[in-house]
C-alpha positions as a printed Julia matrix, in Angstrom:
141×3 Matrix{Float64}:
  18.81  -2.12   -8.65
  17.85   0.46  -11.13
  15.37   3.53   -9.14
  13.25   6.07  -10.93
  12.56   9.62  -10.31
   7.92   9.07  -11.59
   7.18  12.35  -13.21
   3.62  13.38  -14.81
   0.69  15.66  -14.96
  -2.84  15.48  -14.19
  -3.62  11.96  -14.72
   0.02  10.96  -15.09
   0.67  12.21  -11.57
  -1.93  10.2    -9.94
  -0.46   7.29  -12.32
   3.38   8.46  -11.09
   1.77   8.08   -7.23
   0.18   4.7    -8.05
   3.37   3.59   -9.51
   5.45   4.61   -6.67
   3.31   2.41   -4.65
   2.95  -0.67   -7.08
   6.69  -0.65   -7.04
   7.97   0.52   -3.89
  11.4   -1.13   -4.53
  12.16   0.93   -7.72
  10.32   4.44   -7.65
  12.95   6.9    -5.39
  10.43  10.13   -5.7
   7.67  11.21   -7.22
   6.64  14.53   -8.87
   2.77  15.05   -9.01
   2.02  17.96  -11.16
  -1.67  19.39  -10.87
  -2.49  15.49  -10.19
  -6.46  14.02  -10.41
  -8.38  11.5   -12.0
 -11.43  13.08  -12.29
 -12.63  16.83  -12.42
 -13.28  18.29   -8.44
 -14.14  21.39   -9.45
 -16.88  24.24   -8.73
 -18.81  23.41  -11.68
 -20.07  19.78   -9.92
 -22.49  19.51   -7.47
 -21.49  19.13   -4.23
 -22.43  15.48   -3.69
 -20.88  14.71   -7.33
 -17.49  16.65   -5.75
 -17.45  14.48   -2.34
 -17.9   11.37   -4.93
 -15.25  12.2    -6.9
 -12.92  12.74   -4.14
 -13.95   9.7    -2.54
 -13.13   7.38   -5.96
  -9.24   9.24   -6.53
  -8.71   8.56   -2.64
  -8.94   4.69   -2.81
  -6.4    4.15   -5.25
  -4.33   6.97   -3.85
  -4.83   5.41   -0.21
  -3.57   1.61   -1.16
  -0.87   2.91   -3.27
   0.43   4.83   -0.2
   0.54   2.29    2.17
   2.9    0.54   -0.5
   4.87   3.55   -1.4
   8.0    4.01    0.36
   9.18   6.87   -1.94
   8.38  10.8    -0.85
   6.68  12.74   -3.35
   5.88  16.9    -4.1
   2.44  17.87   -4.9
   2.67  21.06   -7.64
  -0.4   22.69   -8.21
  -1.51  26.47   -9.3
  -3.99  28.48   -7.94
  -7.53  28.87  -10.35
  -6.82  25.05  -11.61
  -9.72  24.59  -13.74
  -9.65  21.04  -13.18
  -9.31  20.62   -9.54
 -10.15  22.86   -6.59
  -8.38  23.21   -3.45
 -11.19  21.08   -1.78
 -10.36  18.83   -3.68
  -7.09  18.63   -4.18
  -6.55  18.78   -0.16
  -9.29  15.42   -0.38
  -7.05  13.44   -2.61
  -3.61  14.73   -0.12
  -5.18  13.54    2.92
  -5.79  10.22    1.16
  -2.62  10.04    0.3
  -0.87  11.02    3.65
  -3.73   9.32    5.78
  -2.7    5.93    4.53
   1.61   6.54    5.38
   2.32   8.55    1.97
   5.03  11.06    2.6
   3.75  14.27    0.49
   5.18  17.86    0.22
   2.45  20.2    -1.13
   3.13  23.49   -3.21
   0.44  26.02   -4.4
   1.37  28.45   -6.5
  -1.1   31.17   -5.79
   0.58  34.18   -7.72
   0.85  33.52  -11.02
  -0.35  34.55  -14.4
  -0.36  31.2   -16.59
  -3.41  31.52  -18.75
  -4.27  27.74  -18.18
  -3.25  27.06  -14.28
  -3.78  23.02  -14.97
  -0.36  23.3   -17.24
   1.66  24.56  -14.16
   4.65  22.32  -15.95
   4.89  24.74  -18.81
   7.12  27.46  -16.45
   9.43  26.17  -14.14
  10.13  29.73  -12.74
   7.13  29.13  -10.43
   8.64  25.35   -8.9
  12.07  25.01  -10.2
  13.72  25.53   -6.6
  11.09  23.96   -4.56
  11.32  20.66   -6.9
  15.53  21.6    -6.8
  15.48  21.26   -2.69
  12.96  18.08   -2.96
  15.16  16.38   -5.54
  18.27  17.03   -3.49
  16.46  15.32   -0.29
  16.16  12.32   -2.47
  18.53   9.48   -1.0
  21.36   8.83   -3.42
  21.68   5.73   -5.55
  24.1    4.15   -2.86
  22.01   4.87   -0.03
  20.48   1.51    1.75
């Protein structure tokens, strides 16, 4: 059958995740760019953060035991959106429940909005190069 390479960003790479696990037989990788649901960031309480974590993980968690694909995690340093306490929460979801999950931070960089860490492939293009080169081919069982 026909496989897929699931692409997005932000809430389109949790989506892309949750696809790969809803339909294990067609999704071949996945490519989570700067990846949430919900805002785990500095600016919520503490208790609001855990929360927030704790709602993204479920999803992430039953998609993964589902998922047979492997996916890369892409996110930049200073993410407005998502801290790396929280980014790590949603990860360990994902890997807890049998996800298979590379994870790249880009910590050097100088894109004035970190969250759109798509917008320059100079700071992913060979990590996301090797990963989609891992990928078994078409043929492959």
């Amino acid at each position: 059958g026909s496989q897929i390479i699931a692409a997005g960003q932000s809430r389109g790479g949790s989506l892309s995740l949750i696809l790969a696990g809803e339909r294990p037989d067609v999704v071949q990788g996945v490519v989570n760019f700067a990846g949430g649901w919900q805002a785990m960031n500095d600016r919520v309480t503490p208790e609001d953060h855990k929360h927030r974590v704790e709602v993204q993980a479920g999803p992430l968690s039953r998609a993964a035991k589902q998922a047979r694909a492997p996916s890369i995690w892409i996110y930049a340093e200073r993410d407005p959106f998502y801290n790396e306490a929280g980014r790590q929460g949603i990860l360990k979801a994902w890997r807890d429940a049998g996800g298979k999950a590379e994870y790249i931070l880009v910590k050097e960089h100088n894109l004035p909005n970190p969250h759109a860490i798509p917008s320059n492939a100079t700071y992913w293009e060979k990590q996301l190069d090797a990963f989609l080169k891992s990928l078994p081919g078409k043929d492959a069982p």
